[in-house]
N, C-alpha and C positions, 0 to 999 in steps of 0.2 A: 826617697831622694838621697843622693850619697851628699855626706855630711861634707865632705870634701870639696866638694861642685863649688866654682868659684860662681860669686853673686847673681853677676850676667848673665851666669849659665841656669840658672833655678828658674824656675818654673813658676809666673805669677798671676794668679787669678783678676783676669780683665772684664770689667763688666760693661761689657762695648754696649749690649742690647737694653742697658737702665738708661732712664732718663729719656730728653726728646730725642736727641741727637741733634737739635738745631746747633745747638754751640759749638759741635764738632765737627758740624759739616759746614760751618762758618769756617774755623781753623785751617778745616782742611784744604779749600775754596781759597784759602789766602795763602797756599804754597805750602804746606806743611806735612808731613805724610804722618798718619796714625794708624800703623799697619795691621792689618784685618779688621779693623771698624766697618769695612764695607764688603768685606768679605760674603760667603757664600753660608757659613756656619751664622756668622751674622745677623744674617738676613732670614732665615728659618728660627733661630730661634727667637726676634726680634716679634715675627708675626705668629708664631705657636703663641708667644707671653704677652704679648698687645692683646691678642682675643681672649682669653682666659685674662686677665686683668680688668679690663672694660666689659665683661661679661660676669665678672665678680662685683660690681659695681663701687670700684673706687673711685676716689675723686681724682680724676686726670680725665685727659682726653685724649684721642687719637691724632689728631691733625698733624701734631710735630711728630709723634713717632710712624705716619706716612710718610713724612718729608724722606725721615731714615732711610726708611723702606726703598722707598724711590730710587734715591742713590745708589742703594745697594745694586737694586737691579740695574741700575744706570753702571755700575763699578763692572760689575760682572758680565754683560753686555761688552763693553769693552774691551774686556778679554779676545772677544771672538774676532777682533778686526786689527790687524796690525798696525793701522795708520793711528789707533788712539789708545791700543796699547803698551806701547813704547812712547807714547809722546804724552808728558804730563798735560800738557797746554790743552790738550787736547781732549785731553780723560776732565779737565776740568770745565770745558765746555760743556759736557754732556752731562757732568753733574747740575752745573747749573738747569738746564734744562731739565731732569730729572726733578729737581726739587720745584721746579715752580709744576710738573705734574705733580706730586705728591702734594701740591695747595688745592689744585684744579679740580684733587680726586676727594679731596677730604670736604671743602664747603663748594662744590660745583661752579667755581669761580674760574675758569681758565685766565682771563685777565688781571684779575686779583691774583693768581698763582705769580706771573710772570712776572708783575711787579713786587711780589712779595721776593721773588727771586734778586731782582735785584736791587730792592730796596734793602733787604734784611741779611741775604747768606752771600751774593756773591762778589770777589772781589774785587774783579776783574769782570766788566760785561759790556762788550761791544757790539755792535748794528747787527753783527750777525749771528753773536752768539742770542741777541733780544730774538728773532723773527724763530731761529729756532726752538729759543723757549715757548714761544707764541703755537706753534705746531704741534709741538710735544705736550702743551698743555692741551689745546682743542683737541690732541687724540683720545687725550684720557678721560676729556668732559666726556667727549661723544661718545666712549664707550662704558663708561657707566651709566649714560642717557640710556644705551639701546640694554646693559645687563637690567637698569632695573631692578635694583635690589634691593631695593622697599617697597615694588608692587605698588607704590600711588604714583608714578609718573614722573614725582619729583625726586633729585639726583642729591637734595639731603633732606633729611625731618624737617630741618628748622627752616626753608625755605616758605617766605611767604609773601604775601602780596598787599597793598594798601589801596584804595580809591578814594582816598580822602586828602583833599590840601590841610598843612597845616597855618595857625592864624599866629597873628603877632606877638600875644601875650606868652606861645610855646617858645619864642626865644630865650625867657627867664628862665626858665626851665631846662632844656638847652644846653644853657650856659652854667645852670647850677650841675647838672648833669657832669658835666665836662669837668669841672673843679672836683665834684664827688668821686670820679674815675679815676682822675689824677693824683688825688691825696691818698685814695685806695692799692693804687698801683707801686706809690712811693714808700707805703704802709708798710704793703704787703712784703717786700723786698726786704725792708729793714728786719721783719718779724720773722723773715725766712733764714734770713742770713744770723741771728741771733740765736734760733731756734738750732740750726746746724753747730754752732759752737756749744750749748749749753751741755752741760752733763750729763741728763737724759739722754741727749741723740748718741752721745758719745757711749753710756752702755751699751743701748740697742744696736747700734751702727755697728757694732766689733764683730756681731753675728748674722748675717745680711738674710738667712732663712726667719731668724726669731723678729727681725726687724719686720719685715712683710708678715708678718704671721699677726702682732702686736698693731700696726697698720688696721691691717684688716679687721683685728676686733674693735679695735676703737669705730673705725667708723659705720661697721657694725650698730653697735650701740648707740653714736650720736645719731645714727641715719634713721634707726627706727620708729624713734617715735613720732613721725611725723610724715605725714602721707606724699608730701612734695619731695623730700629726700629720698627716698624709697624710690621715685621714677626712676624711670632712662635717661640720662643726662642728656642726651641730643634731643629726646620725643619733647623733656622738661622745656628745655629752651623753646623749642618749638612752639610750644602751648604760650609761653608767656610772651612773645613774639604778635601773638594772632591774637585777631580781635572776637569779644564776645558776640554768638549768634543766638537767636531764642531757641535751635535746637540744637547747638551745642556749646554745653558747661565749662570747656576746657579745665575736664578735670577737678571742676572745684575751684577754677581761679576766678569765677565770674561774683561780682558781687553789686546785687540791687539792693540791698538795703542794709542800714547802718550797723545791725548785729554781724550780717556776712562780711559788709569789710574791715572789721577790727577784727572777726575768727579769721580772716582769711590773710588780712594784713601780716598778722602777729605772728601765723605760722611761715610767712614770705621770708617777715624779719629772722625767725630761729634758723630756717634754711639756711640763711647769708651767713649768720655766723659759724654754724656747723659746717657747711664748705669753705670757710676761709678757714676755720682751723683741720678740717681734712686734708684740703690742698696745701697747707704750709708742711705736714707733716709726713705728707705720700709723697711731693714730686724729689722729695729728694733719697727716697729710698732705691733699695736695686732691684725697680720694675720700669718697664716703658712708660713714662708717664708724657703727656704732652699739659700743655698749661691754658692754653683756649681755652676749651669748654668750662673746665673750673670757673673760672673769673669770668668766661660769658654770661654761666647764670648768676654769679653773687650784683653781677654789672644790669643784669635785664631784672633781676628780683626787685633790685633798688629801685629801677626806672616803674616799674611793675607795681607798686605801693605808691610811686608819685604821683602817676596816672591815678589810681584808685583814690586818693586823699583826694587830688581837683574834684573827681568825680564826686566825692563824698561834699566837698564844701557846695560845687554849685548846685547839688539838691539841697543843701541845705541853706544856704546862700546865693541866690542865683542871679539877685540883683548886683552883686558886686562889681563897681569898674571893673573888677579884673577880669571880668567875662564880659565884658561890651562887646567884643567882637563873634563872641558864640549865641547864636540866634537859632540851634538845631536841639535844642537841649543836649544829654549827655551825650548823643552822636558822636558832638564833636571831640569830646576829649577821649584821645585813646590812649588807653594804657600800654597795648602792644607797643606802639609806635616808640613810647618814652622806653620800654624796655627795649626795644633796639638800640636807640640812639646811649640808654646808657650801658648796652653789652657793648658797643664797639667802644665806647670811652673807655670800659676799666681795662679791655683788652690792653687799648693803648696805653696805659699805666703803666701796666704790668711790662708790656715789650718794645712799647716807643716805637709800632708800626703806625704810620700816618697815611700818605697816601693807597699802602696797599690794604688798609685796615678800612679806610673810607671807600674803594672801588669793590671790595671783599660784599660790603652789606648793599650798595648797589647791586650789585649782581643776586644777591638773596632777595631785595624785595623786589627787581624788576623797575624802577621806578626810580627815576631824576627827580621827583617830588621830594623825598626827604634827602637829595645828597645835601645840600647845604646845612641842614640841622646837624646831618653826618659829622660834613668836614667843622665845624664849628666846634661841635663837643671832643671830638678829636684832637684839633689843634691844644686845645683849653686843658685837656688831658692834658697834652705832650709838656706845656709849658708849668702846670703843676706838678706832674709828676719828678721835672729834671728838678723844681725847688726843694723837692722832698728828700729825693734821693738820685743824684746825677744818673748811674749808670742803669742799665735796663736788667731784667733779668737774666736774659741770657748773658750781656756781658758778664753778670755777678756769677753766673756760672762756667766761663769761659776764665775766667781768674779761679772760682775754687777751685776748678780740674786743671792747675796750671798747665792750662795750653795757653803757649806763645804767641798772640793774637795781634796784634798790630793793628790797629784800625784807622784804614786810609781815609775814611771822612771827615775824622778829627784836625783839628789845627795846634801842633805843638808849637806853641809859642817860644818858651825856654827848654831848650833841651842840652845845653854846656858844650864841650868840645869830644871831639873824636878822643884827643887823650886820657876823658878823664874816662871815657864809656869803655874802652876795650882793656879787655884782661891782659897781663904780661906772662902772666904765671903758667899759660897754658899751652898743656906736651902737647910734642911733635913728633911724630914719625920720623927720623932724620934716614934718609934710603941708602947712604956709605955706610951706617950703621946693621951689626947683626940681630937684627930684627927676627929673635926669635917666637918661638911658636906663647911658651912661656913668660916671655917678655910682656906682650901685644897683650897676652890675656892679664898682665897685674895692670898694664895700663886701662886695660878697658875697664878694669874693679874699678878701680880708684878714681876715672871719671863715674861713672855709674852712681857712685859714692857721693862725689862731690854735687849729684843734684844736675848731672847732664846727661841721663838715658836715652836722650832724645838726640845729643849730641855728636860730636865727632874728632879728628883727627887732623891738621894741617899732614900734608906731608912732603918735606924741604929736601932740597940739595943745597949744601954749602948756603946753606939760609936763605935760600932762594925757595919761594913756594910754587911747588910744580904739580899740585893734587890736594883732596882732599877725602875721605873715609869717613863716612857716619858708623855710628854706632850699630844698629842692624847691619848692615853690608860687614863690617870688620867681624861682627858674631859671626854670621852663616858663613864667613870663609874660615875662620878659625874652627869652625865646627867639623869641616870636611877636611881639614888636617890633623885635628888634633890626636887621633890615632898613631901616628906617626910616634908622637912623642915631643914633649916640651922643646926640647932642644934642635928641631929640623927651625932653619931659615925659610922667612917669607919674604917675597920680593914684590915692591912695589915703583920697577922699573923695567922696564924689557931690557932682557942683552943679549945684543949681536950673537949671531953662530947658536941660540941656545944652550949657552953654558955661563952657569954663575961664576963669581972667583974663586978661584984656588982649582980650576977646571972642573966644578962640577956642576953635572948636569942639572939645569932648570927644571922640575917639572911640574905639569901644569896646573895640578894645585896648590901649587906653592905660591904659581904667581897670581898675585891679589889687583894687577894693573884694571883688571876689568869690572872689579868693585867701587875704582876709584872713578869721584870727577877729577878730570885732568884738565880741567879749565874751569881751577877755581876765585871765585871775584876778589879783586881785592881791589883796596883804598888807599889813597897816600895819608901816611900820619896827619899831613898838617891839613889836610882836605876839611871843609866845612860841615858842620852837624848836619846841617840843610840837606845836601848830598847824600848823607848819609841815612838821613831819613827816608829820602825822596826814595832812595834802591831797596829800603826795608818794608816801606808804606805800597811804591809800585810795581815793583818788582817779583815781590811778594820772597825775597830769600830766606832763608834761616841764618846763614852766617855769612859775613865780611871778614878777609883778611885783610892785618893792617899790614902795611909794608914802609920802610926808609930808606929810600933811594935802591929801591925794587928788590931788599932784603924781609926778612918777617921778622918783625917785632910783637905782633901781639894779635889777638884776634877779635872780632865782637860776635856774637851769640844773639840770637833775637829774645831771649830768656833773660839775657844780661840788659838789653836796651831797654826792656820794660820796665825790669826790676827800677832802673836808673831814673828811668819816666818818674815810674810811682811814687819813687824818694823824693823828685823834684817835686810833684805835684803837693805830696803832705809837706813838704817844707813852705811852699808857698802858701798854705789852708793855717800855719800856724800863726 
C-alpha cells in the first residue's frame, strides 16, 4: 500500500460476515447504510463460514446468522428490479421481509419470523409491508417443509409435541423459571461485556485467525469431557425438549432412579457452565455466531434438572401437598416441558424478545396447552433481566460496533435543547469556493479522523445549505478524478452553457451534483428537542442541518445525538 495514500483512501479489513448480523440489520433497517454488509461477497462467505463453524461445533447458533443471510439475498435480489433498487424505502421493505424468512427458515416458525421482524429488527413496519412479511415467511416454511432436510418430516430437530395439561403447582415453577432466565440473561451480558474489555480478549482480539484458533481449542477441551456437550447443539436441544419413552433413552437424559438422576443431573449442570463460558467467549470472535441456541440449551438444561429433582422428590416423597394435584405418578411431571418453558425464558434474558419468543415455541410444540406457562416465564424474564442489566444484547452490541442506532420504542424523556446537541465546528463544502481535488481529500482525512467515516459534508452558498455529501459518495468521486491531479476543481453546482468560471469547460467528472442530496433536511435553531427527535426516531435520518433564519449554523449527526443521549442518561444514574 503506498505510504502516501491518504487515510480514507487505505484499505481496511471489514468483518461484515462475524457476528449474527442482527444488530446490523437493525441499524440498517433504521435508515442507515453499511455498505457491502449485504452485499454479494457477503453473503458466500457468511454461508461457506456458518457451515464450517456449526459443523466444527462451536458454541453459537445459526438462527441470527440466517437472519444475515436472508437479507443478503433480500439486498441482492433488489438489484434486479428498479423500482427497489433506486428507492431505499423500498429495498427496506424487503429487508424486513427477508429477515422475518430467515426466523421462518431457522425454527420453522413463519409467524414467529414475522413477528420477530417487527418486533426485534424492523423500524419502520406498516399493514403492508406485515402481509408481505407473512408471505415471504410461509414461502420459506413451505419450502423447507417439502426440501426436508432432516429426512424426519420435521422442519427443525428441536420440534416437538406434548399431550399432556399442565397442573397448578407448575405455576411455581414457571415463575421460578422466568426469574432463573432473567437473572441469566442480565448475567450473561454483564459477563460478556467485561470479558470483551479485559486484557485476555484484548491479546487475542489483535489477531482474529489466532483468536478462532484459541476459541476452538478451548472449547475443544471444555466440551470433551462430557457426553452432552459433545452433541449437536440443535439434535441436544431437541432431546431435552422431548419426553422420556420406554424405548427411547434420549441419549442418556432419562433418569428412573436416584443414582441416574444425580450422574445425569450433574453432567446437565457441567454443560450449563461450559456453554456459558463458550458462548461468552465465541460470540464475539470473527466467526458467524448467532446467540439462540447457546442460551436455549444452558435455559432448557436448567429447566431439564428441575423437572428431574420434582421427579426425584415425588418418588421420594409423593405424599407432599405439593403434588396434591398429581394423581398419575411421574407422568405427570415433565421435564421436557420445564425445559422448554425455561429455553424460551433465557432466550428472553439474553434478547428481550417477548411476544415473538412466546409464538416462536408455540409454533415448536404445536400446542396452545403450554402458551400461558410460555408467556408467563417470558414476561418474568423480560422484567428481571431489564433489573439486572437494561439493555438487551444486541443493543450491547449495537453500541460496541458504534452504529448509530436510535431506538424509536424508547421514550426520551430529558433530552436538552437543539443548541446544545448540534456541532458549530463542522466543514462545509462552500460551492463560490475552489474546491479542489486536494482540498476535499484533507477535508475528508480529517473528518474520517475526527470519528465521522460514516459521516458527511453540508454544502452551502452564501451560508445558505443547498446539499449534502456523505463520506462514501465524496470517496468514489474523488477517486475517479484524482488522476487528473490535486489541483483540477470539483463542482458541486451545475452551470448554465457547460462552462465553469474563468470560461472553462465543465467536465463531467468533475461534476459531483450527482453524488449529492440536494434536498437536504434541515431544522430551525430554536426548534424543539421533541422535533428533533421525532425526524431522528421516525424518520429514520442520519443528519439534520441547523439553520438561523434559513442560513447554516451547525449541524446534528445521529452519532452526535446519541453520544448526547448517553451523557444525559449517566448523569441522571449518578
Amino acid at each position: 500500500m503506498d505510504m502516501h495514500a491518504s487515510k480514507s483512501e487505505q484499505q481496511r479489513i471489514k468483518y461484515f460476515a462475524a457476528g449474527s448480523g442482527i444488530p446490523e440489520v437493525k441499524t440498517i433497517l433504521s435508515g442507515f447504510v453499511i455498505r457491502g454488509f449485504l452485499g454479494i461477497q457477503t453473503l458466500w462467505v457468511k454461508v461457506v463460514s456458518l457451515t464450517l463453524a456449526v459443523a466444527a461445533g462451536l458454541s453459537i447458533g445459526r438462527q441470527g446468522p440466517l437472519v444475515h443471510i436472508a437479507c443478503c439475498v433480500g439486498n441482492v435480489a433488489c438489484r434486479l428490479f428498479k423500482k427497489y433498487n433506486k428507492n431505499e424505502g423500498k429495498r427496506r421493505e424487503i429487508l424486513s421481509a427477508s429477515a422475518a424468512a430467515g426466523v421462518a427458515v431457522a425454527f420453522g416458525a413463519p409467524i414467529g419470523g414475522v413477528l420477530f421482524s417487527l418486533e426485534e429488527v424492523s423500524y419502520y413496519f406498516p399493514s403492508k409491508t406485515m402481509w408481505r412479511s407473512f408471505f415471504c415467511a410461509l414461502t420459506a416454511a413451505f419450502t423447507l417443509k417439502v426440501i426436508n432436510p432432516w429426512q424426519t418430516g420435521k422442519m427443525v430437530l428441536f420440534q416437538v409435541t406434548y399431550d399432556r395439561d399442565w397442573h397448578n403447582y407448575d405455576l411455581i415453577v414457571f415463575v421460578l423459571l422466568g426469574l432463573c432466565g432473567g437473572l441469566y440473561g442480565g448475567l450473561f451480558i454483564r459477563m460478556f461485556k467485561a470479558w470483551m474489555k479485559s486484557k485476555p480478549h484484548s491479546l487475542i482480539s489483535s489477531n482474529p485467525v489466532r483468536e478462532v484458533g484459541l476459541v476452538a481449542l478451548v472449547t475443544a477441551l471444555l466440551s470433551w469431557g462430557n457426553k452432552f456437550t459433545r452433541l449437536d447443539s440443535t439434535g441436544f436441544v431437541g432431546d431435552l425438549f422431548s419426553e422420556c419413552m420406554p424405548e427411547d433413552n434420549l441419549g442418556g437424559l432419562c433418569a428412573r432412579t436416584d443414582y441416574e438422576y444425580y450422574h445425569v443431573a450433574k453432567l446437565l449442570l457441567i454443560a450449563m457452565f461450559t456453554k456459558m463460558v463458550t458462548t461468552v467467549i465465541t460470540v464475539g470472535a470473527k466467526i458467524p455466531a448467532g446467540v439462540f441456541i447457546p442460551h436455549m440449551i444452558f435455559g432448557a438444561a436448567f429447566g431439564r434438572v428441575v423437572g428431574m429433582t420434582l421427579q426425584h422428590f415425588y418418588r421420594t416423597y409423593p405424599g407432599m401437598p405439593f403434588f396434591s394435584s398429581c394423581m398419575a405418578g411421574d407422568s405427570c411431571i415433565m421435564p421436557g416441558v420445564y425445559a422448554m418453558v425455561g429455553a424460551a425464558a433465557t432466550v428472553t434474558g439474553v434478547t428481550r424478545m417477548t411476544l415473538s419468543m412466546s409464538v416462536i415455541m408455540f409454533e415448536l410444540t404445536g400446542s396452545l396447552t403450554y402458551m400461558i406457562p410460555v408467556m408467563i416465564a417470558v414476561m418474568i424474564s423480560k422484567w428481571t433481566a431489564d433489573a439486572v442489566h437494561r439493555a438487551s444484547f444486541f443493543e450491547v452490541m449495537v453500541e460496541r460496533n458504534g452504529h448509530p442506532y436510535l431506538d424509536n420504542k424508547k421514550d426520551y424523556i430529558r433530552v436538552g435543547s437543539t443548541a446544545e446537541v448540534m456541532e458549530r465546528g463542522f466543514e462545509v463544502i462552500d460551492v463560490d469556493h475552489p474546491n479542489t481535488v486536494a482540498e476535499l481529500t484533507d477535508k475528508l482525512d480529517r473528518l474520517v479522523r475526527n470519528g465521522y467515516p460514516d459521516g458527511g459534508f453540508p454544502i452551502v452558498e452564501r451560508d445558505v445549505p443547498i446539499g449534502y455529501i456523505a463520506v462514501p459518495e465524496l470517496h468514489h468521486a474523488l477517486s475517479k478524478v484524482k488522476h487528473k491531479g490535486g489541483h483540477v476543481r470539483c463542482y458541486f453546482k451545475r452551470i448554465g452553457g457547460g462552462t465553469g468560471t474563468n470560461g472553462q469547460v465543465q467536465d463531467k467528472l468533475n461534476d459531483f451534483t450527482a453524488y449529492m442530496d440536494r434536498a437536504p433536511l434541515s431544522v430551525s435553531q430554536s426548534a424543539s428537542m421533541e422535533l428533533v427527535m421525532e425526524m431522528f426516531a421516525k424518520l429514520g435520518v442520519r443528519y439534520l442541518c441547523v439553520v438561523r433564519h434559513g442560513r447554516y449554523v451547525g449541524m446534528i449527526h445521529k452519532k452526535r445525538l446519541l453520544a448526547y443521549i448517553h451523557q444525559l442518561e449517566e448523569e441522571e444514574q449518578l
